[in-house]
C-alpha positions in Angstrom: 14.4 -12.2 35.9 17.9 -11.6 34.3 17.2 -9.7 31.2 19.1 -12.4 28.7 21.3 -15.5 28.8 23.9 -16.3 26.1 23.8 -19.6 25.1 27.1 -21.1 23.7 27.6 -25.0 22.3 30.7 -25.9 22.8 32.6 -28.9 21.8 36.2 -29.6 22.1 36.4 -25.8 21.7 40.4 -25.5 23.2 42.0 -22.2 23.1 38.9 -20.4 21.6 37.2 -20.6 24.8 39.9 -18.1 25.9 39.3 -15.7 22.8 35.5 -16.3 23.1 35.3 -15.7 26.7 36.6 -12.3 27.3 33.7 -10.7 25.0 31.1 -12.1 26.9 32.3 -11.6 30.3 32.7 -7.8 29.7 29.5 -7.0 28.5 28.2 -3.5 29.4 24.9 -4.9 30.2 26.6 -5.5 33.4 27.4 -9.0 35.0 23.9 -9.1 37.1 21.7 -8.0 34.1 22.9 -11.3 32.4 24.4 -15.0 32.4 26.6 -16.9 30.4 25.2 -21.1 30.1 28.5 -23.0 28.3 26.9 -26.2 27.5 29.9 -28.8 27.2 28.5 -31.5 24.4 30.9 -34.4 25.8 34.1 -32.8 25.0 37.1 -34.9 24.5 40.1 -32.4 25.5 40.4 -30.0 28.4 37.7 -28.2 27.2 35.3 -28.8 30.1 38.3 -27.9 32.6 38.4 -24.6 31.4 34.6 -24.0 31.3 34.8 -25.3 34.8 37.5 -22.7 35.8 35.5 -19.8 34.1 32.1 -20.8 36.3 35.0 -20.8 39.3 35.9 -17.1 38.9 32.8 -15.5 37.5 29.5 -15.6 39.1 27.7 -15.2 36.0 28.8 -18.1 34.2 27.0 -21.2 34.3 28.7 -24.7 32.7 26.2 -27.3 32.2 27.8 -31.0 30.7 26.0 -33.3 28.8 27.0 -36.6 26.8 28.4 -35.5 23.2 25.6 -35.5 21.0 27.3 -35.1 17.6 26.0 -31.6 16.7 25.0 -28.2 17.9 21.3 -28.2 17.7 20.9 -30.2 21.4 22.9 -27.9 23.2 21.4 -25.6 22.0 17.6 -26.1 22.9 18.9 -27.4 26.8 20.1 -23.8 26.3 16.9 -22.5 25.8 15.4 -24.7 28.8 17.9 -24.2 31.3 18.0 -20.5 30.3 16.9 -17.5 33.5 16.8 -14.3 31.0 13.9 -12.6 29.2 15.8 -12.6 25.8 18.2 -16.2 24.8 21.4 -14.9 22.6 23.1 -17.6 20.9 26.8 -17.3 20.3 29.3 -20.6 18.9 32.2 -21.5 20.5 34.6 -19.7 17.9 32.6 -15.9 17.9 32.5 -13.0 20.2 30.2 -10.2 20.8 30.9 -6.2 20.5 31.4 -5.2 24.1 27.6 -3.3 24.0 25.8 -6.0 22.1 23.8 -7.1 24.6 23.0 -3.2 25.8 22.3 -2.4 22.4 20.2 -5.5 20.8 18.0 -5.8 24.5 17.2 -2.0 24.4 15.9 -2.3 20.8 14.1 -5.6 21.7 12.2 -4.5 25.2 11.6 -1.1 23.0 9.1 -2.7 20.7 8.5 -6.2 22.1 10.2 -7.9 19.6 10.2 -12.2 19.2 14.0 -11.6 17.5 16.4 -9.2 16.8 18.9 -8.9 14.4 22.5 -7.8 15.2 24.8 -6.1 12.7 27.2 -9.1 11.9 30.7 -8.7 11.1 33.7 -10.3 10.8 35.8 -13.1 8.6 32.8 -15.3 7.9 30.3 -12.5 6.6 30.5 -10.2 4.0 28.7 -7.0 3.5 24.5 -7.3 3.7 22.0 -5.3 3.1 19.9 -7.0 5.8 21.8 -4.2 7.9 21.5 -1.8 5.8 19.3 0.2 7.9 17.9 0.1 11.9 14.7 -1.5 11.4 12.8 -1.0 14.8 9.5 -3.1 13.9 9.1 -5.8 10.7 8.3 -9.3 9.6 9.0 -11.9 6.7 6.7 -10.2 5.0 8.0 -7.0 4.8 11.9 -7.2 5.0 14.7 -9.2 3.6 15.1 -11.5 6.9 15.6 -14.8 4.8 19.0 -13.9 3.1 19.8 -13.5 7.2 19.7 -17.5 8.4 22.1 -17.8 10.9 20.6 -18.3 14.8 23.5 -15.7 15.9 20.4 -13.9 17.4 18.4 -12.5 20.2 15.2 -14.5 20.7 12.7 -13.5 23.1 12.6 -17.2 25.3 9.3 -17.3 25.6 8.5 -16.9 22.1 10.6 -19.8 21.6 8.5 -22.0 23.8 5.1 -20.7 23.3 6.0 -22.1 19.3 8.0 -25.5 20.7 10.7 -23.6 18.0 13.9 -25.6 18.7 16.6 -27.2 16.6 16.6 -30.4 15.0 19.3 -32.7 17.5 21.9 -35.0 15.8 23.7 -34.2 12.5 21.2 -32.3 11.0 23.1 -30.1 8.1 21.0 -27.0 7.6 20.0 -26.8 11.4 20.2 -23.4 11.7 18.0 -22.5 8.4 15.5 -24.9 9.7 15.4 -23.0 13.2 15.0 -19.4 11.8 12.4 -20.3 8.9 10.4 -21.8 12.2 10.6 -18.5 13.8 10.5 -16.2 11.4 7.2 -17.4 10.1 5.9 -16.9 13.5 7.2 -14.2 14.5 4.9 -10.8 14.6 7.8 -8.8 15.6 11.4 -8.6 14.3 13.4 -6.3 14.9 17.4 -5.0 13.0 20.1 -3.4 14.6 22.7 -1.7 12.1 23.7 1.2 13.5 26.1 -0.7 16.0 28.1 -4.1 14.8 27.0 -6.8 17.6 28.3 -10.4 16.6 31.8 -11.1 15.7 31.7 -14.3 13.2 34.9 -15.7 12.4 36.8 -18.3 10.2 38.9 -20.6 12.5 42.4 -20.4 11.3 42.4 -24.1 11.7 39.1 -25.1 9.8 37.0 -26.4 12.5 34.4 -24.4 12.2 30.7 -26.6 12.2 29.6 -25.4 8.7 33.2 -26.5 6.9 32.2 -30.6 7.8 31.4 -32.7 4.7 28.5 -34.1 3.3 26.8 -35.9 0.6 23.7 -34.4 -2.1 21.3 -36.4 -0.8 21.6 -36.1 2.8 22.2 -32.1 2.3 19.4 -31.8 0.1 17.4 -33.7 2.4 17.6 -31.0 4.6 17.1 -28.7 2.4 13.6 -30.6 1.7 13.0 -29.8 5.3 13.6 -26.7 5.1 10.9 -25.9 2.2 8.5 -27.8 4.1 8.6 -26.1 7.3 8.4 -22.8 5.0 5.0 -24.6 3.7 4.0 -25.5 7.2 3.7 -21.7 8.3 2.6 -20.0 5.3 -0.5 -20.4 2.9 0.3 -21.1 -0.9 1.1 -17.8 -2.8 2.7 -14.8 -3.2 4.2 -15.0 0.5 5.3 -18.5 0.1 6.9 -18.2 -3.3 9.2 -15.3 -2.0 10.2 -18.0 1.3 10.7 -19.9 -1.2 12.7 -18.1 -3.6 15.8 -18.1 -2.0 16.5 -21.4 -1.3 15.6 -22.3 -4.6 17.9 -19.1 -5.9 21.3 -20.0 -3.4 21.3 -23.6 -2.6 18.7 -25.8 -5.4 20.8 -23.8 -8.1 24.6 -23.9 -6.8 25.5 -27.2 -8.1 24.5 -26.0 -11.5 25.4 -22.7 -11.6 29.3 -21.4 -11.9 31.9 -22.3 -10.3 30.7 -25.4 -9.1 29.0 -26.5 -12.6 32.4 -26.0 -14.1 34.2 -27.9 -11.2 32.5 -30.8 -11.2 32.8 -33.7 -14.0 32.0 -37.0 -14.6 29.4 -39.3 -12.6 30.0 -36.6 -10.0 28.3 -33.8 -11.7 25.3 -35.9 -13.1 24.7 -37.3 -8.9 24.5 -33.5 -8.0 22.1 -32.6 -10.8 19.7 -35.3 -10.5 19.4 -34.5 -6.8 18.4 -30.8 -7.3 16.5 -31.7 -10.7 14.5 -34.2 -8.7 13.8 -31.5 -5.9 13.2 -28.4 -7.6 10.5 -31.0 -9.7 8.9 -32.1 -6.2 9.4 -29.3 -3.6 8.4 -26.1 -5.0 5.3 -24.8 -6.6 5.4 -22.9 -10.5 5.3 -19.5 -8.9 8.8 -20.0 -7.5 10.5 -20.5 -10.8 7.9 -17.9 -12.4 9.7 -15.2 -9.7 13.0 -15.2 -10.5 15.0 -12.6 -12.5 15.5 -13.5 -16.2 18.6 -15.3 -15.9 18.4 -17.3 -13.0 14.8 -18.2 -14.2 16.5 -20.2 -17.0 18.6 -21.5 -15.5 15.9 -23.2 -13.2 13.5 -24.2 -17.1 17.2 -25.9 -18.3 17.5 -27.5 -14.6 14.0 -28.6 -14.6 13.7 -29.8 -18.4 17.0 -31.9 -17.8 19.4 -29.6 -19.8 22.7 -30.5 -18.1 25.0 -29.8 -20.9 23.2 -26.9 -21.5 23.9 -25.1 -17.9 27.8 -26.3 -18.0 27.8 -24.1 -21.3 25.4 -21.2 -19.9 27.8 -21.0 -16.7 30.8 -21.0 -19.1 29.9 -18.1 -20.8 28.6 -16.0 -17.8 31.4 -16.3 -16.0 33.4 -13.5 -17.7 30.3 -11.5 -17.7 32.1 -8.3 -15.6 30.1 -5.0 -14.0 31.2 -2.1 -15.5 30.7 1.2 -12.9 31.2 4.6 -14.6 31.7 7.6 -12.5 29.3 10.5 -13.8 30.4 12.9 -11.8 32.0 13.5 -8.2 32.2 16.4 -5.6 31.7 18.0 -2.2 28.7 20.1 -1.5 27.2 21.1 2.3 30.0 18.9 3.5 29.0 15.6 1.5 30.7 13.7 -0.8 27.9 13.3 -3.8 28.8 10.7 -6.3 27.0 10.0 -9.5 27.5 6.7 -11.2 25.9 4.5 -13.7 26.2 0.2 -14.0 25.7 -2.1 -16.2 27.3 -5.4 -16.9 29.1 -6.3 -20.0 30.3 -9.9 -21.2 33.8 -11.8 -21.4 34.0 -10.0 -25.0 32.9 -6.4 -23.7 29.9 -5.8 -25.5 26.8 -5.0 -23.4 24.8 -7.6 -21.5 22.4 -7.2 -23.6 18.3 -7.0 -24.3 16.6 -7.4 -27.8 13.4 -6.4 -29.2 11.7 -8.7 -31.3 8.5 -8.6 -32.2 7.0 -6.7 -29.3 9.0 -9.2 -26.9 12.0 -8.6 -25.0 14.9 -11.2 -25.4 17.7 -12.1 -22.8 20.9 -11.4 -25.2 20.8 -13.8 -28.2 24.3 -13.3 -28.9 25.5 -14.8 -25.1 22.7 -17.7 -25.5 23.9 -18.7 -29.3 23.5 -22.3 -29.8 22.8 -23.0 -25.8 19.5 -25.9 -26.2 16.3 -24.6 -24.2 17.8 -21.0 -24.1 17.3 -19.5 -27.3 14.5 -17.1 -27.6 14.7 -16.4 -23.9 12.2 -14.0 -22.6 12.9 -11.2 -20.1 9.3 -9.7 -19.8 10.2 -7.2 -16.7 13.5 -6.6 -16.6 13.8 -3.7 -14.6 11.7 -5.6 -11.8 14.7 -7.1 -10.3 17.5 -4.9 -10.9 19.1 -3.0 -7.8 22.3 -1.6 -6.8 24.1 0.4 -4.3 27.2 2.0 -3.3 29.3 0.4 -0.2 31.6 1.9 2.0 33.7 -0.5 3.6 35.5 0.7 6.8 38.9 -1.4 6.2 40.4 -0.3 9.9 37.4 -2.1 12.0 35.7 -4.1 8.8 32.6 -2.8 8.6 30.2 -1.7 5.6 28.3 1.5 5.6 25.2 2.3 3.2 25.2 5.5 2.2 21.9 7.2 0.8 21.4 6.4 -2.7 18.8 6.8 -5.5 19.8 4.3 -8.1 17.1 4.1 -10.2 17.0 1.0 -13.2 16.1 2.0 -17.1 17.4 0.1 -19.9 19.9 2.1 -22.2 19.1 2.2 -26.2 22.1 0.6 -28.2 21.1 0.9 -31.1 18.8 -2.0 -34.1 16.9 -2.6 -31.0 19.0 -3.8 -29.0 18.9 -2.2 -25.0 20.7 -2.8 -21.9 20.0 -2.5 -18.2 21.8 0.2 -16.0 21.4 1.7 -13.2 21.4 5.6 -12.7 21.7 8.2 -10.2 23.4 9.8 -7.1 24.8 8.2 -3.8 25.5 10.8 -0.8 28.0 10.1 1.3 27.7 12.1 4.8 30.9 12.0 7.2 28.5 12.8 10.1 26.3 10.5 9.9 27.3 7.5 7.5 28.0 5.1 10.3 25.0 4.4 11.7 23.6 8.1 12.5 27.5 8.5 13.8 30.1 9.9 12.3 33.8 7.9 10.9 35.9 7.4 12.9 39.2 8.2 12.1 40.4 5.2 9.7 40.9 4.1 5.7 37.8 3.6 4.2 37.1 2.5 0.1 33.9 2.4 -1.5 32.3 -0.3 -3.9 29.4 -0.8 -5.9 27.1 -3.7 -5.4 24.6 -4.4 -8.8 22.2 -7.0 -9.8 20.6 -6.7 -13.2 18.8 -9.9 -15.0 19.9 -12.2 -12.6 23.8 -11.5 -12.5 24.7 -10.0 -9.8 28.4 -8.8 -8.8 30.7 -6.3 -6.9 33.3 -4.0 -7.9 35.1 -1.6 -6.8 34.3 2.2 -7.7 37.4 3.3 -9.9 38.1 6.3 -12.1 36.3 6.6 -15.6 39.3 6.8 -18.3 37.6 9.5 -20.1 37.5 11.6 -17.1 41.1 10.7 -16.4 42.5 12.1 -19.3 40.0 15.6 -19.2 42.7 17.3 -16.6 40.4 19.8 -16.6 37.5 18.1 -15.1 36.3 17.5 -11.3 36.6 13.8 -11.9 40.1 14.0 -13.3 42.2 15.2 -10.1 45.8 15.2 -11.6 46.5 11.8 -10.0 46.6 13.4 -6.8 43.0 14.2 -5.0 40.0 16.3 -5.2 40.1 18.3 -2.0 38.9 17.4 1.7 36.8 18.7 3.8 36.5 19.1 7.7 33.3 17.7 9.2 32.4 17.3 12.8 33.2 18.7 16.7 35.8 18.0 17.0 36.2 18.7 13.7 37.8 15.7 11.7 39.4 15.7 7.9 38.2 13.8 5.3 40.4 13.1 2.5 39.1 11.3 -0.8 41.9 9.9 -3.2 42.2 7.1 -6.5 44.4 4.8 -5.3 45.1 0.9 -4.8 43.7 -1.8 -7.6 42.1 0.3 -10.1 42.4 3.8 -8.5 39.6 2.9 -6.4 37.5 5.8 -4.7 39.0 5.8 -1.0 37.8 8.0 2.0 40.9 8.7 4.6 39.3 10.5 7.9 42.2 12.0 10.5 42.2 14.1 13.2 43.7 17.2 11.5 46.5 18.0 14.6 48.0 14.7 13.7 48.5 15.5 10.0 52.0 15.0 9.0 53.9 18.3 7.2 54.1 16.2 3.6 50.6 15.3 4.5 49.6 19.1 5.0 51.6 19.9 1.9 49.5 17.2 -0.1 46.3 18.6 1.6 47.1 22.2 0.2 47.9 21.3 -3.0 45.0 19.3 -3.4 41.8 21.7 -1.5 41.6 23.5 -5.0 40.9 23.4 -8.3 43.2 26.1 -9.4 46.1 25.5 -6.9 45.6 21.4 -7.8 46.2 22.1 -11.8 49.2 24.0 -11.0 50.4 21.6 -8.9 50.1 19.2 -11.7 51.4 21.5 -14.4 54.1 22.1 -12.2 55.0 18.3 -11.5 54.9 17.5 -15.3 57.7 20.1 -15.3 60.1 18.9 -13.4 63.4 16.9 -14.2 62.9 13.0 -13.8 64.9 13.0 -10.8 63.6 16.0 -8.9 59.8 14.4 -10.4 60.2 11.2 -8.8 61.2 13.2 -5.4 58.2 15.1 -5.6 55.7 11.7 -6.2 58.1 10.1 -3.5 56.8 12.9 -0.8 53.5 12.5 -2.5 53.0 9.0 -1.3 54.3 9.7 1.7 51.7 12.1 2.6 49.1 10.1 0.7 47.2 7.8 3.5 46.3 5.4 0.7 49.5 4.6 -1.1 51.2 1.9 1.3 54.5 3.6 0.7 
């Protein structure tokens, strides 16, 4: 038996066959470990010529054609059926894989018998998750995040697949793929997550085609969606379990049409079709304890959704729109060759006080000042406020986009203002190891910048990790750095530098890691005048100094030796 088969839909696919094809064909699995089945949906260009050349000169590639069906989900499951390998690895028309994916995702599958696994996902179409945060060699629905992960760009263990008749709807189906993966996941007694290696490539089309861009109507997408919280109903008893399925379909797609931008994009007749479509669903579809679940925010948002508010959520979104996350650098510096970085977030509103909680009474308000006036909001009640908040730092590697999770321990407490009035932050230090940071490996040589990712009473945002003014002006401090750096280090055999700087929007925190032979003589020069405190404030006293001319010479080599400047 081969050990897996890559399934691949393809309709009037074009030229990406060609940019598709060469990242299957070279997989290091190796060409008799595996197959490629192209099933050809009734394509109308030359598509199924060029899937019949590829069979031609590769023995591993099999071309099936079948009369166009209108939608992935049939190709798809005669995928599945026609399939020879152990493990089934779907992959659209427009992707690629990693040339190891299939090494990599079938050694962590046979490894613990797993119904699915989960390959790191990069690329134009996905942002950073925290589904890869970490390897996960053994979980379940129960246990890890999987449902904020709901594309089929998977490994699936094929007889899994048929033992549970788990197949996609056929026809245009929106939501397909959410309806496949709730199926399985609820079924599924092993799943496993590979991060330490990025496996599936998912890309925008640059010219739009790609299946989830077509159009659609509310009522026949949030028909789907109906399907969707059934078959969640189907696999799971009522309670906890099934309120947290639950949860984020209510959370992402019930509350999107009502929550900003969209709320604010809509008018008219337009706006009131969308909202009595979700109003009627999130009435009929899901039990109390889905609503009851939700962070303090988002849960009234679903009371004004349910009670019929309309005017009232155009007005909430208005005003959290400008809310902003505000990320304060504590402190910052190396020690045993990592970079330790102590922060603190919170979020403050489009006026910059505090998002804020008040005490009244022995209860805990959701900021009365932000929910002035707002019918069905006032008097809104944040019971546990620290039960949903979370954060992180990211480090995003810019040269090959990917995101790295370094350790962290944020921890959330809510902050005394002052008349009893408190906000939600979240504390504490995030290491950040060269050697190990991607994936158990260490960077490569590359740009890198780091963010912070926060959600706190149901607002959740990103921003980038920038330079507290206060610490800017103390020249004297570690954080301040004279505009110019705060040392590098050299990790690793070889050994490799790592260079962090303020620079680009913001003076965001950036990582630069170079072999140290290739290091320019401005660059070496920046380096120097950078490893130390002492020789840094002189460097800076120095600068300050100087004529304008001669000044602007020196910050003219400066950029030039700085990685980061773009100059």
């Amino acid at each position: 038996m081969l050990k897996v088969s890559i399934v691949v839909p393809v309709y009037n696919a074009g030229r990406y066959i060609d940019i598709c094809a060469p990242s299957l064909l070279r997989q290091s699995l190796g060409e008799d470990a595996y197959e490629i089945i192209y099933v050809d949906d009734g394509s109308t260009d030359d598509s199924p010529q060029r899937l019949d050349e590829l069979a031609a000169r590769h023995a591993h590639v099999r071309v099936i054609h079948q009369e166009n069906s209108g939608w992935p989900g049939k190709p798809r499951n005669v995928g599945i059926r026609e399939a020879r390998g152990e493990y089934v690895q779907f992959v659209d028309q427009d992707d690629e894989l990693t040339p190891e994916a299939l090494e990599h995702l079938h050694r962590l599958a046979t490894r613990n018998d797993s119904d699915i696994v989960l390959g790191k996902v990069i690329g134009t179409m996905q942002g950073p998750s925290n589904v890869f945060k970490r390897t996960v060699e053994r979980c379940t629905v129960e246990d890890a995040p999987l449902m904020e992960s709901l594309t089929p760009h998977k490994m699936f263990r094929r007889d899994f697949l048929l033992a549970h008749d788990i197949r996609f709807p056929e026809g245009p189906v929106r939501l397909e793929d959410q309806l496949f993966m709730v199926r399985a996941y609820v079924r599924a007694k092993t799943v496993s997550i590979l991060a330490d290696h990025p496996c599936y490539i998912w890309k925008r089309r640059d010219d739009g085609g790609n299946n989830s861009s077509r159009g659609t109507t509310p009522e026949d997408y949030y028909g789907h969606l109906r399907e969707v919280v059934e078959a969640i109903k189907e696999g799971t008893r009522p309670g906890p379990l099934q309120n947290h399925l639950l949860r984020r379909s209510y959370r992402v797609e019930l509350l999107r049409p009502v929550n900003e931008p969209r709320v604010l994009q809509r008018t008219g007749k337009n706006l009131e079709r969308h909202f009595d479509v979700v109003r009627r669903m999130a009435l009929e579809a899901y039990p109390p304890g889905v609503r009851d679940g939700l962070p303090a925010l988002t849960r009234l948002r679903a009371h004004l959704l349910e009670e019929g508010h309309l005017d009232s959520l155009v007005e909430l979104a208005r005003r959290t729109r400008g809310i902003r996350p505000e990320v304060t650098v504590d402190d910052i510096r190396w020690r045993d060759g990592k970079l330790h970085v102590t922060t603190t977030i919170g979020m403050r509103r489009a006026d910059g006080e505090p998002l804020a909680l008040v005490e009244r009474y022995g209860r805990m308000l959701l900021d009365p000042e932000l929910l002035s006036g707002i019918e069905g909001a006032e008097g809104w009640e944040a019971p546990h406020p620290l039960g949903h908040a979370y954060g992180e730092l990211l480090v995003h590697d810019t040269t090959r986009d990917l995101w790295w999770y370094p350790d962290m321990d944020l921890i959330p407490r809510t902050q005394p203002l002052g008349g009893g009035r408190h906000r939600v932050v979240l504390t504490g230090e995030t290491v950040v190891d060269p050697l190990t940071l991607a994936g158990g490996r260490s960077l490569e040589p590359g740009a890198y910048v780091v963010w912070a990712s926060a959600q706190l009473l149901g607002v959740g945002r990103r921003a980038r990790v920038t330079r507290s003014e206060d610490a800017s002006r103390d020249a004297g401090s570690g954080l301040a750095l004279g505009g110019l750096g705060f040392g590098s280090v050299k990790v690793g055999t070889p050994p490799h530098l790592v260079i962090p700087t303020w620079g680009g929007p913001g003076g965001q925190l950036r990582l630069s890691v170079r072999p140290p032979g290739r290091t320019t003589l401005p660059h070496r020069i920046y380096l120097r005048t950078t490893s130390a405190p002492p020789i840094r404030r002189a460097a800076v006293t120095v600068l300050h100094r100087l004529p304008s001319d001669v000044r602007g010479r020196a910050k003219k080599l400066a950029r030039r030796a700085d990685p980061w400047s773009g100059g």
